[in-house]
Backbone bond lengths (Angstrom), bond angles and torsions (degrees), N, CA, C in turn:
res aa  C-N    CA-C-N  psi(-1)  N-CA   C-N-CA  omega(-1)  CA-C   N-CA-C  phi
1 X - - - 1.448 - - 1.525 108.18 -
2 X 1.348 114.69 130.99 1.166 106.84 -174.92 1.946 112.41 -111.05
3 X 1.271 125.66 158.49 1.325 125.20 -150.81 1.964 88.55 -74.23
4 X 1.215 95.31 145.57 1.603 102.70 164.49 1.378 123.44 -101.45
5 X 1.922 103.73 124.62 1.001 114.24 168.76 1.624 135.61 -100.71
6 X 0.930 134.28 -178.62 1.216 135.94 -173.92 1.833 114.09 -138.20
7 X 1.285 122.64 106.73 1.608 97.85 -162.97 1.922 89.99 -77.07
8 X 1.317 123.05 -23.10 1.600 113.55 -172.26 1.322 109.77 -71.75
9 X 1.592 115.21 -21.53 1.403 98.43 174.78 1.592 131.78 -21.21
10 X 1.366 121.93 154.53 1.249 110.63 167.64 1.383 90.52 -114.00
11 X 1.415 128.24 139.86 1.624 130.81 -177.96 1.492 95.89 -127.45
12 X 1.499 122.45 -60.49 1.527 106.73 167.55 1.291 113.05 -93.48
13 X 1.598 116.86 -165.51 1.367 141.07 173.00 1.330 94.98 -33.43
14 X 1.369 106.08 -97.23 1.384 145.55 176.89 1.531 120.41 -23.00
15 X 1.290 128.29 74.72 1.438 125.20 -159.68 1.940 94.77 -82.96
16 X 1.186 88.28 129.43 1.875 92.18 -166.33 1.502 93.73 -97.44
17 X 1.450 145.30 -6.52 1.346 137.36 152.29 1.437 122.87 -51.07
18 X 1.614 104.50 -31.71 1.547 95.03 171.95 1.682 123.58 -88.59
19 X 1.247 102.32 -13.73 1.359 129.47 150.93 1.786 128.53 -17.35
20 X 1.777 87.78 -82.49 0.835 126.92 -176.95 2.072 122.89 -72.74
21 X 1.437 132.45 99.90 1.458 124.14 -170.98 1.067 114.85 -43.54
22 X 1.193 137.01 155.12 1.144 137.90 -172.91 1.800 119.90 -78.65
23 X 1.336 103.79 -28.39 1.504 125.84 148.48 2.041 112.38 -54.32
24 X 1.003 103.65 7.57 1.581 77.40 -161.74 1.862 115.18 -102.18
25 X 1.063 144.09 148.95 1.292 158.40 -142.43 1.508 115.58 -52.63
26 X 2.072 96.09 -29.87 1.400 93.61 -166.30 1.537 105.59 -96.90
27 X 1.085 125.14 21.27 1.302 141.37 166.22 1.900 127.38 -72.95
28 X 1.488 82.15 -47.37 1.860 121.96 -175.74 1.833 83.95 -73.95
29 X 0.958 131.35 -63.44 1.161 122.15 -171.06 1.340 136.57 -80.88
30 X 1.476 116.96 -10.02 1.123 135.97 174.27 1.592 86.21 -82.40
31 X 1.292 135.65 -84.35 1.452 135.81 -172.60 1.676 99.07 -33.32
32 X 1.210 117.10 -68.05 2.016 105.19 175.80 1.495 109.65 -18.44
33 X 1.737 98.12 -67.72 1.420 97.57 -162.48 1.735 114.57 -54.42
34 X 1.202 115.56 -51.70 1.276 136.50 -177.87 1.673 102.84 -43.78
35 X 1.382 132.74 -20.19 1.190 133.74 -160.12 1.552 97.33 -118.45
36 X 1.665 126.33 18.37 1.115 121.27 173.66 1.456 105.92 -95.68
37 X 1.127 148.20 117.66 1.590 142.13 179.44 1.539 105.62 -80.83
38 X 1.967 84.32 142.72 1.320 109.69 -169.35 1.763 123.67 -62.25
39 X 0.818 88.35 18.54 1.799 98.40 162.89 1.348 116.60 -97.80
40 X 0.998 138.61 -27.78 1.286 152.97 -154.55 1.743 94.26 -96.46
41 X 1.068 119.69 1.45 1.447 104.82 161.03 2.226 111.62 -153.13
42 X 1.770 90.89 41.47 1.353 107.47 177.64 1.705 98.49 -69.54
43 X 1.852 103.35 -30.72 1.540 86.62 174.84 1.351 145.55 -62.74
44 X 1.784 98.50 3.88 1.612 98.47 -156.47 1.068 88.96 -101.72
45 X 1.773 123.93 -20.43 1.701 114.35 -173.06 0.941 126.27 -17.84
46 X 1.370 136.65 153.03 1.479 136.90 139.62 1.611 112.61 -119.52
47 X 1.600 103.73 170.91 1.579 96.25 176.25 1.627 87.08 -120.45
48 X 1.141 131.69 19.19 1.579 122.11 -173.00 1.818 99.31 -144.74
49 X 1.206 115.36 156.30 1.114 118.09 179.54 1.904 135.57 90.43
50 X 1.051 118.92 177.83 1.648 113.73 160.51 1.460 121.94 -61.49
51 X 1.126 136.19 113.29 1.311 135.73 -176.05 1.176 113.15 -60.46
52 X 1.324 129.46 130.91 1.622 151.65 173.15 1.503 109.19 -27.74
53 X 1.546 132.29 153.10 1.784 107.45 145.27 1.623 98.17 -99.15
């Protein structure tokens, strides 16, 4: 199981989405990643330890 993230979270003050254009790169790549299916990293499982992100 891997830890759940949130990229909208707000974690500090400073929310860096409003920051950031809506055109901008780290968007394109967050959606990539997001479009990798969750099998594709059944290899990293563990059953012991801190869970992966």
């Amino acid at each position: 199981m891997f830890k759940h993230y949130n990229m909208n979270q707000v974690v500090l003050p400073l929310d860096l989405e409003i920051k950031l254009d809506k055109d901008d790169m780290a968007f394109v790549v967050n959606d990539l990643v997001e479009q990798i299916p969750e099998e594709a990293f059944a290899s990293f499982s563990r059953d012991t330890g801190c869970p992966a992100y």
